[in-house]
N, C-alpha and C positions, 0 to 999 in steps of 0.2 A: 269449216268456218273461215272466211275469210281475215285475214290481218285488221281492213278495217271495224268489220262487227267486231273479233276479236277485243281491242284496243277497247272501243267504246263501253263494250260489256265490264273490263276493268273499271273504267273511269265510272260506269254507274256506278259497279259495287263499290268501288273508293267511296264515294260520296255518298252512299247509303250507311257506309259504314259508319263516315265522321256525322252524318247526321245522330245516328242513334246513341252516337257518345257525346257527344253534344245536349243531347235528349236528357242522356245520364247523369250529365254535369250538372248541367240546369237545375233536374228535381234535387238533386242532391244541397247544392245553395240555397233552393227553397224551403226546403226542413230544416236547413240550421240558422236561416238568418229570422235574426228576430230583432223587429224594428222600434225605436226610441216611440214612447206612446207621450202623454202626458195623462193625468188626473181628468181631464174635460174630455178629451177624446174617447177614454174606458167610458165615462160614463154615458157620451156621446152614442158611440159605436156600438155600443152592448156586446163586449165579447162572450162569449162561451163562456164557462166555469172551465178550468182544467184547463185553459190556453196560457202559454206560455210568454210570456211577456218581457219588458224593458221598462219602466217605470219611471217619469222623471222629473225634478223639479225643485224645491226647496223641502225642507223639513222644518215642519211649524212651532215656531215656537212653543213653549212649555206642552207639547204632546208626547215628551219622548218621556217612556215609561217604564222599568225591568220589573222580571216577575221574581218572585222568592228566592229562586235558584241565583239569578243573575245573567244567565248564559240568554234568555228571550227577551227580547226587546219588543216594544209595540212604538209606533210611531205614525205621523200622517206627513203624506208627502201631500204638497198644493201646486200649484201653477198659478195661481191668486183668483182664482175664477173658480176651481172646485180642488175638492180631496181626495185623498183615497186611503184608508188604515193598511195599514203595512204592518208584519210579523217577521220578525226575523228572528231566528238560532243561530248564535254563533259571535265570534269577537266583531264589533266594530272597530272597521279602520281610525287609525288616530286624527285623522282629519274630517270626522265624521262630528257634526256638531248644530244645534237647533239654528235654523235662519241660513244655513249654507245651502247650498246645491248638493244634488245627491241623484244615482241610481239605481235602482235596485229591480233586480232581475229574478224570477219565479213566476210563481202560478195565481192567478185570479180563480180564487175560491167564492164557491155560489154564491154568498149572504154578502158578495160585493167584497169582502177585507182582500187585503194581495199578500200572501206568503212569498217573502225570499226566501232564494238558498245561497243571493251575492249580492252584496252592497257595495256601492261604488261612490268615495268623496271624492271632490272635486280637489285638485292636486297643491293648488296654492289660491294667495287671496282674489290674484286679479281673473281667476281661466273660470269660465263655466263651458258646458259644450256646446255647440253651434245648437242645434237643435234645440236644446232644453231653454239657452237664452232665447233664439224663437219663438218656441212657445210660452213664455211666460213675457213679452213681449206684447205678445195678440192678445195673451189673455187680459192686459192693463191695459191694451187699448180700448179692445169690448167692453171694460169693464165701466172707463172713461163717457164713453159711448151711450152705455145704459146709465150712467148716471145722470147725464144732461136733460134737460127739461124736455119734453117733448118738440117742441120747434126750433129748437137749436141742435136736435141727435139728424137731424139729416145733414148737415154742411160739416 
């Protein structure tokens, strides 16, 4: 074999190589990343049961609820346009409180409620996260939008 096939033959396999790790990276980012939803898009999108989720938005007033024990909490997250019942086990963060921003991360079980296994407050009075003020945002503009009379929702 010549020096030039030679060479060339490396340079494929290099590049075949870094392609398949490449490959490998990728799917691997794609099983762990899990993206901020809101309440209007679950029920928008119709996930699966049993998919894993990011949950986000306010928490409604007078919905937050403990059971017997103390340790479960029930609550509704909104985006001002729809809901979604949320269950959580376990302490809430101290900054965790009715009408603030919040995330919470777990599983969307069939009958539509979203189980946590992580709650996430919002850090102090003035931050919410880009996203979550986003979409709660769009959701008071639509909301805007559909309240207007008929001949004035188009300008």
């Amino acid at each position: 074999m010549k020096s030039r096939a030679r060479r060339l033959l490396w340079i494929a396999s290099g590049l075949a190589a870094l392609g398949v790790a490449s490959a490998l990276v990728l799917n691997a980012f794609r099983a762990n990343v899990m993206f901020f939803v809101s309440p209007t898009q679950v029920a928008e999108e119709r996930f699966l049961p049993g998919t894993r989720l990011r949950v986000g938005g306010l928490v409604e007033q007078g919905s937050l609820t403990r059971d017997a024990e103390g340790l479960t909490v029930h609550f509704v997250v909104t985006d001002t346009a729809r809901d979604i019942q949320v269950t959580y086990r376990g302490v809430l963060p101290d900054l965790f409180r009715e009408g603030k921003g919040v995330v919470a991360e777990g599983t969307l079980m069939a009958d539509g409620t979203f189980v946590a296994d992580q709650v996430l407050a919002k850090h102090d009075e003035n931050y919410m996260p880009p996203d979550a003020a986003e979409v709660i945002n769009k959701a008071r503009a639509n909301m805007r939008i559909a309240d207007r009379p008929p001949n004035e929702a188009g300008r």
